[in-house]
KEBAKOL-675074 format. One record per residue (C-alpha): residue in one letter; z, y, x; residue number from 1. Coordinates in steps of 0.5 Angstrom, whole numbers. Example, Ala and Ser with C-alpha at 12.3 -4.5 7.8 and 13.67 -1.06 7.14 Angstrom:
2
+------+-------+-------+-------+-----+
! code !     z !     y !     x ! pos !
+------+-------+-------+-------+-----+
!    A !    16 !    -9 !    25 !   1 !
!    S !    14 !    -2 !    27 !   2 !
+------+-------+-------+-------+-----+
// end
This chain:
84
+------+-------+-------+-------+-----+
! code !     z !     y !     x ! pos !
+------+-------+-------+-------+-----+
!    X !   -17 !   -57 !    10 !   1 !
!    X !   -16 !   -49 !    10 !   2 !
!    X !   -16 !   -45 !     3 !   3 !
!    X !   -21 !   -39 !     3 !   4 !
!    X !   -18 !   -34 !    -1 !   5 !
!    X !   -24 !   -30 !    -5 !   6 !
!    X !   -20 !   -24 !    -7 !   7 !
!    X !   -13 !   -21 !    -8 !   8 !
!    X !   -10 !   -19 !   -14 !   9 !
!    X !    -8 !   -12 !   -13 !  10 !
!    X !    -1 !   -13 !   -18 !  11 !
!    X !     0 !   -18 !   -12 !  12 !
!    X !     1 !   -11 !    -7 !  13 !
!    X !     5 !    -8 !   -10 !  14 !
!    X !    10 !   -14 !   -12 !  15 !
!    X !     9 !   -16 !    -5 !  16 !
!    X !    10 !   -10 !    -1 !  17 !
!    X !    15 !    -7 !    -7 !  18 !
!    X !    10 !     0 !    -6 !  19 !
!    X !     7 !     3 !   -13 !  20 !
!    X !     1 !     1 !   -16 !  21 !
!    X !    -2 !     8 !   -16 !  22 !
!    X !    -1 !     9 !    -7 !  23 !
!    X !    -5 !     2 !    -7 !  24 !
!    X !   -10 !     5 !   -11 !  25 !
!    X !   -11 !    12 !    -8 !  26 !
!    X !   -11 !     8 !    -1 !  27 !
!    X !   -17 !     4 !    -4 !  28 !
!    X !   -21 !    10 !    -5 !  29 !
!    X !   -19 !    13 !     1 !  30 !
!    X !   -23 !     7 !     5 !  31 !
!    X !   -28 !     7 !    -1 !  32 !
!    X !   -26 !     0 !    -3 !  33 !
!    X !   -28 !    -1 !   -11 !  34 !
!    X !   -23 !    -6 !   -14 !  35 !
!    X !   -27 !   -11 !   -18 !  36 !
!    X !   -24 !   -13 !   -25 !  37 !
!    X !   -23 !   -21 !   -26 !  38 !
!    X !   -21 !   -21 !   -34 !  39 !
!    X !   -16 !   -17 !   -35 !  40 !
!    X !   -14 !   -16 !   -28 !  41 !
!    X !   -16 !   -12 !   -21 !  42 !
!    X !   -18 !   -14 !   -15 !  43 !
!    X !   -20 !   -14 !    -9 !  44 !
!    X !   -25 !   -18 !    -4 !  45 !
!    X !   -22 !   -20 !     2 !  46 !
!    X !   -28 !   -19 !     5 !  47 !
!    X !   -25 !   -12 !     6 !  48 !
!    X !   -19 !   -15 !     8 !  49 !
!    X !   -20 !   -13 !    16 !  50 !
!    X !   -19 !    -5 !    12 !  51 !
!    X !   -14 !    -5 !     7 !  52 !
!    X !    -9 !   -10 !    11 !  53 !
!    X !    -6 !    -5 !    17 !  54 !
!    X !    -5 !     0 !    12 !  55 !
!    X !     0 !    -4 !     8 !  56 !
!    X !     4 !    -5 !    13 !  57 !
!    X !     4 !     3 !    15 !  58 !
!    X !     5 !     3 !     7 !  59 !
!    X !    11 !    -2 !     8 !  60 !
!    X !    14 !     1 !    15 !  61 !
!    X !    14 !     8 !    11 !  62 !
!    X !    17 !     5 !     5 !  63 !
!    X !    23 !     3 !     9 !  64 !
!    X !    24 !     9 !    13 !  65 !
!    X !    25 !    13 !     6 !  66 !
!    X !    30 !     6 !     3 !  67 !
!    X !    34 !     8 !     9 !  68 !
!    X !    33 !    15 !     9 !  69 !
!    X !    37 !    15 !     1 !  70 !
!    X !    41 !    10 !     3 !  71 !
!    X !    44 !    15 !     8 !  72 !
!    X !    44 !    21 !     4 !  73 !
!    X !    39 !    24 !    10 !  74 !
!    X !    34 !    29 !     8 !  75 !
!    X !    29 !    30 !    14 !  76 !
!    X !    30 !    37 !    18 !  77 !
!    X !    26 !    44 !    16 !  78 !
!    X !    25 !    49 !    22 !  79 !
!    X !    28 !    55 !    18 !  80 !
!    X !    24 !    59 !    23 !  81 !
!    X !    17 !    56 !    22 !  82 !
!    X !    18 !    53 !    15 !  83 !
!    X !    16 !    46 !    18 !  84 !
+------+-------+-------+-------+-----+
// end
């Protein structure tokens, strides 16, 4: 038997994919999905899932790369010249 998931808590994202729950929500209103209130808590309809899902995982892969970034104590190169 194969469960149907009807919504997905946002506090889930950001427990899941260790990513700040302020980053969710931006993300969220950049592709104009409204999380809905369930009592106390917000979430969203998976029938948007298609939308939000492949942006967690360039959300995740970001996440690491700056993890790693501190970890090595490097900071990303400015071209002086350019200021970029």
């Amino acid at each position: 038997m194969e469960t149907q998931l009807d919504s997905f808590p946002v506090a889930q994202l950001t427990d899941r994919y260790n990513v700040a729950r302020s980053n969710i929500y931006n993300r969220l209103q950049g592709l104009s999905i409204q999380p809905e209130k369930q009592g106390s808590k917000s979430v969203i309809n998976a029938d948007t899932l298609p939308l939000w899902m492949p942006w967690i995982s360039i959300l995740k892969l970001a996440v690491r790369s700056q993890t790693l970034l501190r970890r090595r104590r490097v900071r990303p190169t400015v071209n002086r010249t350019t200021g970029q």
